[in-house]
C-alpha positions in Angstrom: 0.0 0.0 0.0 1.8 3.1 -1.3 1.2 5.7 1.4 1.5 3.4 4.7 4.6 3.4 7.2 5.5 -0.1 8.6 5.6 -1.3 11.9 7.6 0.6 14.2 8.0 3.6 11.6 6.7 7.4 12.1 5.8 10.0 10.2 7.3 13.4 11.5 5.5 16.9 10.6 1.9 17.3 10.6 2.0 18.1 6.7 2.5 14.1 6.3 -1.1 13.6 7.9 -4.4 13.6 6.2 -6.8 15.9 7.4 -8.9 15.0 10.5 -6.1 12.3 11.5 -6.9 11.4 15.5 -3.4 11.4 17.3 -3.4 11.8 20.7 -5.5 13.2 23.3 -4.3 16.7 24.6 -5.4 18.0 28.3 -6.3 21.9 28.9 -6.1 20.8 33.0 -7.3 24.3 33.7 -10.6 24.2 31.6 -11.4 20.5 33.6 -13.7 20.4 36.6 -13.9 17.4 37.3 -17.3 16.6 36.1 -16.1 12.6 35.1 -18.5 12.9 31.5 -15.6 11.7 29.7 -15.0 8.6 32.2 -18.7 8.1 32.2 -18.9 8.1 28.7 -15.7 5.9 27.5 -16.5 3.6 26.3 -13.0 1.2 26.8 -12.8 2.5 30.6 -9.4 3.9 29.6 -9.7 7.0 31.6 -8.4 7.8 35.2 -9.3 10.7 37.1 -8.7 10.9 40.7 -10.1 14.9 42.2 -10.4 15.9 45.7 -13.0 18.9 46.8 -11.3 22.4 48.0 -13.5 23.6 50.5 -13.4 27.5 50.9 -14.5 29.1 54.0 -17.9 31.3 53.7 -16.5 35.4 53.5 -19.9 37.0 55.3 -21.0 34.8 58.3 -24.0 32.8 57.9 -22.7 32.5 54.1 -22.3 28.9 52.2 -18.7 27.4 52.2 -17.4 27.1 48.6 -16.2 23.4 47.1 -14.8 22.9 44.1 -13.3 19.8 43.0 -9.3 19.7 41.8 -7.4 18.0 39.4 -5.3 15.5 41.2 -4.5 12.7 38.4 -6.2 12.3 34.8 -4.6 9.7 33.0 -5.4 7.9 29.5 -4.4 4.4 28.9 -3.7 3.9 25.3 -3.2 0.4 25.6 -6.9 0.5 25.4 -7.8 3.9 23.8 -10.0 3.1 21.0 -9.8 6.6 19.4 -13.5 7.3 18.9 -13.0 10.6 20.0 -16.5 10.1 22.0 -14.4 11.8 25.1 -13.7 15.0 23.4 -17.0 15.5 22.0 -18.9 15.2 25.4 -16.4 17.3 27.4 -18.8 20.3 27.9 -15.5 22.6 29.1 -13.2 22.2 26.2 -10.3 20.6 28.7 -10.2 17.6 25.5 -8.5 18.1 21.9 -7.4 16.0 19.1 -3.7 16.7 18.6 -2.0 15.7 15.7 1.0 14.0 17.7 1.0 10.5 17.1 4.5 9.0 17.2 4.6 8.1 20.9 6.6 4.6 21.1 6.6 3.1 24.2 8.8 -0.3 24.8 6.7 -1.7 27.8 2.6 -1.9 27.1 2.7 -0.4 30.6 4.2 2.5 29.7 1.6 3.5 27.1 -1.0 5.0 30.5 0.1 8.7 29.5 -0.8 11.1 32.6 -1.9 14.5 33.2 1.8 15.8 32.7 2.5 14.3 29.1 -1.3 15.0 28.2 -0.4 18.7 28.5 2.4 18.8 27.4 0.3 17.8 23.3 -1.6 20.9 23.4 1.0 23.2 21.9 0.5 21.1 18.2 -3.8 21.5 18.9 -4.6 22.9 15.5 -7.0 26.1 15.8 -10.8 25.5 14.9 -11.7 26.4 11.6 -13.1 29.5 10.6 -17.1 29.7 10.4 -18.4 29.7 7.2 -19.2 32.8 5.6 -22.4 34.5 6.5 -22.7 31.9 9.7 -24.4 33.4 12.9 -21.8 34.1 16.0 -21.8 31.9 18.8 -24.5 32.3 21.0 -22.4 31.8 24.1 -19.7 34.7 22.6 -22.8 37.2 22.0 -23.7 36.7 25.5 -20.6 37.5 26.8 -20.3 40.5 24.7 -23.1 41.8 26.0 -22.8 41.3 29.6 -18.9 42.7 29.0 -20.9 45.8 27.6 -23.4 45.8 30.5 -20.7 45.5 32.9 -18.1 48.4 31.4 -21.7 50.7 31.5 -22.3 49.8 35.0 -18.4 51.1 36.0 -19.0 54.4 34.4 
């Protein structure tokens, strides 16, 4: 098959990819909260998250303590990774990407569980979204925040 790298053999520079080629999965660990959809939804269980809650202490007495759950381990095992991307689509806060790194060789099948660390370090090569099409309607979620941005810079003046 003209086209197709052997065993053992990778293909360096995106340019050598065709379009919407799955690599690897890159973390945004700041855009996570926790909310375990992508575990839920994984099909091949291949997902580890381990969180903890951050309680912070009501500021006005008879106020509500604060939690908020944090990050502590989120791990993919690629041993079982199936690549069907269901993960990044149902991650509602845009902490999942497609990156088009793929050449990760690993000796040892155990060494193929990629944590949080090596997850982030992918989401430098995340290629931007593509441009809307011409004559599309904005966001809905970006108009809103324009207009409370407005709202808010009228309410300083």
């Amino acid at each position: 098959m003209a086209g197709c790298a052997g065993p053992g053999a990778t293909v360096t520079g995106a340019e050598a990819l065709p379009p919407r080629t799955r690599g690897v999965i890159a973390l945004v660990e700041s855009n996570c909260t926790v909310c375990m959809l992508c575990v839920e939804e994984c099909p091949a269980w291949c997902i580890h998250i381990d969180s903890h809650k951050d309680v912070t202490p009501a500021i006005q007495e008879g106020g509500r303590d604060r939690s908020r759950n944090v990050l502590d381990r989120f791990a993919i095992d690629y041993s079982l990774c199936m690549y069907c991307s269901i993960c990044v689509e149902v991650c509602p806060f845009d902490a999942l990407f497609w990156s088009p790194e793929f050449a990760y060789p690993e000796g040892d099948i155990r060494d193929l569980t990629h944590e949080k660390d090596r997850l982030q370090s992918w989401t430098a090569a995340v290629p931007p979204p593509p441009a809307l099409d011409e004559g599309a309607e904005e966001g809905k979620e970006l108009a809103a925040a324009q207009r409370a941005a407005a709202r808010a810079g009228r309410a300083r003046r």
